[in-house]
Backbone as CSV, one residue per row, in Angstrom:
resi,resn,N_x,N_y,N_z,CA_x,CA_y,CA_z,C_x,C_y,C_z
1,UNK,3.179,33.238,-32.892,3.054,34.620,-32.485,2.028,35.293,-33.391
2,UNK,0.782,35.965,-32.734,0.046,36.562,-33.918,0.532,38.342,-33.263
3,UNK,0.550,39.409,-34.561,0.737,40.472,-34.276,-0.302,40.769,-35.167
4,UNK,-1.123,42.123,-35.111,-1.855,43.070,-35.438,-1.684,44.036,-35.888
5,UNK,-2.513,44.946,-36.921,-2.261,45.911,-37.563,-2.854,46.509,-38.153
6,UNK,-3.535,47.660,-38.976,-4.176,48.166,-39.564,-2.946,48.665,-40.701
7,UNK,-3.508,48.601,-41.712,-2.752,49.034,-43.168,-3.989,49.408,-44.399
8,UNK,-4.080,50.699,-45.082,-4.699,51.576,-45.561,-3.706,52.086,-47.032
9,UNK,-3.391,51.086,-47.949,-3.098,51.738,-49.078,-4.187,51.606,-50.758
10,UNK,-3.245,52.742,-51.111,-4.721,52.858,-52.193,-4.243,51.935,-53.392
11,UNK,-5.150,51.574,-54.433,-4.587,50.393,-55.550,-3.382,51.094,-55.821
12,UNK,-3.534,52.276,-56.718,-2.275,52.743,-57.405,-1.417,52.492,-56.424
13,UNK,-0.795,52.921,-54.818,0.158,53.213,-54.355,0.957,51.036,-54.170
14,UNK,-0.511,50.879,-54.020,-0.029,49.070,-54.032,0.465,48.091,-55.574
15,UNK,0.187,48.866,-56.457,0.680,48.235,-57.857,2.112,47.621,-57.944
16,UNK,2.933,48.658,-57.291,4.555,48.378,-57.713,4.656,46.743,-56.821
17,UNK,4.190,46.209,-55.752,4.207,45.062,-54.711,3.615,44.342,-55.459
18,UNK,1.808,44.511,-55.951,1.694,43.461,-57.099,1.785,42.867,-58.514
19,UNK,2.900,43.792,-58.796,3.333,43.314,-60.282,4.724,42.999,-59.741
20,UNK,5.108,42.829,-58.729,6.482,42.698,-57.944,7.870,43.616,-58.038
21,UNK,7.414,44.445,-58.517,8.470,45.595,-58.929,9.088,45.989,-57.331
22,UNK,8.378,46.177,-56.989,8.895,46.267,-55.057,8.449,44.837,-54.352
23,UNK,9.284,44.955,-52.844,8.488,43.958,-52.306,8.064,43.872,-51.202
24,UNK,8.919,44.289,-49.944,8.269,44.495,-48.552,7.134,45.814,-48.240
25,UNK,6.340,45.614,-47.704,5.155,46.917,-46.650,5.780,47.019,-45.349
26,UNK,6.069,48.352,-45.341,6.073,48.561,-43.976,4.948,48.667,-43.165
27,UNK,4.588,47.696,-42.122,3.239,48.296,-41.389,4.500,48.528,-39.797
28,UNK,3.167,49.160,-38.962,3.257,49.185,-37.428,2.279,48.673,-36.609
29,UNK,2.870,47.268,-35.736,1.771,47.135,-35.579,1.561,47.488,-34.127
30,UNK,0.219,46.831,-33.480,-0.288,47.495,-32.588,0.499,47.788,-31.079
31,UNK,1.520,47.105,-30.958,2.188,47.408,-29.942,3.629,48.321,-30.166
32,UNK,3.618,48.663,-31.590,4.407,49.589,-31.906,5.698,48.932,-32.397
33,UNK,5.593,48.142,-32.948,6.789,47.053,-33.676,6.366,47.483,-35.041
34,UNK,7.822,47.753,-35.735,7.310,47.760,-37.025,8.224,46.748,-37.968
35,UNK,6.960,46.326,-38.787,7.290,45.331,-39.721,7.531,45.171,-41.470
36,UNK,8.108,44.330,-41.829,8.448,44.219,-43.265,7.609,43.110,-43.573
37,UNK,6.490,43.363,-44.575,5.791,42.048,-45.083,6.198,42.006,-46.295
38,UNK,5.963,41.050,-47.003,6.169,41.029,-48.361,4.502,41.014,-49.196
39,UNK,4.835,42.167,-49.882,3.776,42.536,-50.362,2.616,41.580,-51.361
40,UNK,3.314,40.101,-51.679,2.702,39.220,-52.313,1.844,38.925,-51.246
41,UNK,2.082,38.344,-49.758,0.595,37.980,-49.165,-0.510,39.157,-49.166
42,UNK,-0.376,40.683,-49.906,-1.648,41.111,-49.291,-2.461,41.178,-50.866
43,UNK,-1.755,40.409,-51.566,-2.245,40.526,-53.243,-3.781,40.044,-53.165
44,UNK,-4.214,38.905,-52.588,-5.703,38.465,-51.785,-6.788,39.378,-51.767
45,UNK,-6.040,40.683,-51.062,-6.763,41.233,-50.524,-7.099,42.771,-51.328
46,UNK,-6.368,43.109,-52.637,-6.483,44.201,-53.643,-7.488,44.240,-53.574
47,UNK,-8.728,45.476,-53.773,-9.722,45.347,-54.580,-9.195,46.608,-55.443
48,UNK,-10.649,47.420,-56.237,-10.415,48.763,-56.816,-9.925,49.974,-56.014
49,UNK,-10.507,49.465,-54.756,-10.308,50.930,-53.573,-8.918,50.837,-52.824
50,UNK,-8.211,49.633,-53.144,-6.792,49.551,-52.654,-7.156,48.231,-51.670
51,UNK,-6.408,48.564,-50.259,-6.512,47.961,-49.315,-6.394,48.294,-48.019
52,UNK,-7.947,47.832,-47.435,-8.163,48.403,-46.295,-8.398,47.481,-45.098
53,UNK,-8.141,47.389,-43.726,-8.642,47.134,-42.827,-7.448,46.881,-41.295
54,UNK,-8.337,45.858,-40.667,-7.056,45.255,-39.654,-6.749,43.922,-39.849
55,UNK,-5.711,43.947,-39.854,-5.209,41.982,-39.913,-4.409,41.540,-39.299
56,UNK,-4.257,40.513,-39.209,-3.651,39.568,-38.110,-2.538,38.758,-38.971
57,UNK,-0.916,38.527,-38.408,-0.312,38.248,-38.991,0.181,36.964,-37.777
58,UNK,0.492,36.085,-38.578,0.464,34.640,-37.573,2.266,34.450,-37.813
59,UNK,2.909,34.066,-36.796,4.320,33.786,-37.183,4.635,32.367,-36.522
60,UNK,5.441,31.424,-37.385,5.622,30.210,-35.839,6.784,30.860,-35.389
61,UNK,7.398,29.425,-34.314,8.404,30.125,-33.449,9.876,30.884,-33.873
62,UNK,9.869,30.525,-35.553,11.195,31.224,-36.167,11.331,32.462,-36.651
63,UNK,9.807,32.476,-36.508,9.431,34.028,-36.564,9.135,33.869,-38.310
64,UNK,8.657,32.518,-38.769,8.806,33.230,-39.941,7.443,32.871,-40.444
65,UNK,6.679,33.287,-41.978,5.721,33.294,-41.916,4.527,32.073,-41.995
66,UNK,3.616,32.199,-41.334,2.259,31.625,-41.286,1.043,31.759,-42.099
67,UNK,0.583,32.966,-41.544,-0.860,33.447,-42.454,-0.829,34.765,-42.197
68,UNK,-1.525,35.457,-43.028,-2.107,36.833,-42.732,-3.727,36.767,-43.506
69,UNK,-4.590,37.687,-42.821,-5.825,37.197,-42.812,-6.649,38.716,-42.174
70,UNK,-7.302,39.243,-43.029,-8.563,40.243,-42.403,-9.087,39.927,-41.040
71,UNK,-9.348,40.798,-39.828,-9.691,40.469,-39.010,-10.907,41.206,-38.872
């Protein structure tokens, strides 16, 4: 199953996920499902400006996780 999403947080608000102090993101994705990621797969993707774009989240059939990946 791939689902979609756009997610827009800034470094500071993403710190507590990558020092693991928290752990799930809530996104929504494009068909209006909203989801719990765990904030270690978007550690990849930190820069200084936070984290920005759309990505694609891959699930197999147990629903559980695959990849997530900038689209």
């Amino acid at each position: 199953m791939e689902l979609y999403f756009k997610l827009t947080i800034s470094y500071r608000d993403f710190l507590p996920y990558y020092q693991g102090l928290a752990d799930k993101i809530e996104v929504r994705e494009t068909q209006g499902r909203i989801l719990w990621i765990n904030g270690r797969h978007f550690r990849r993707f930190l820069t200084e400006n936070g984290i920005q774009g759309y990505f694609k989240l891959v699930l197999d059939d147990k629903g559980q996780f695959v990849s997530l990946n900038r689209v």
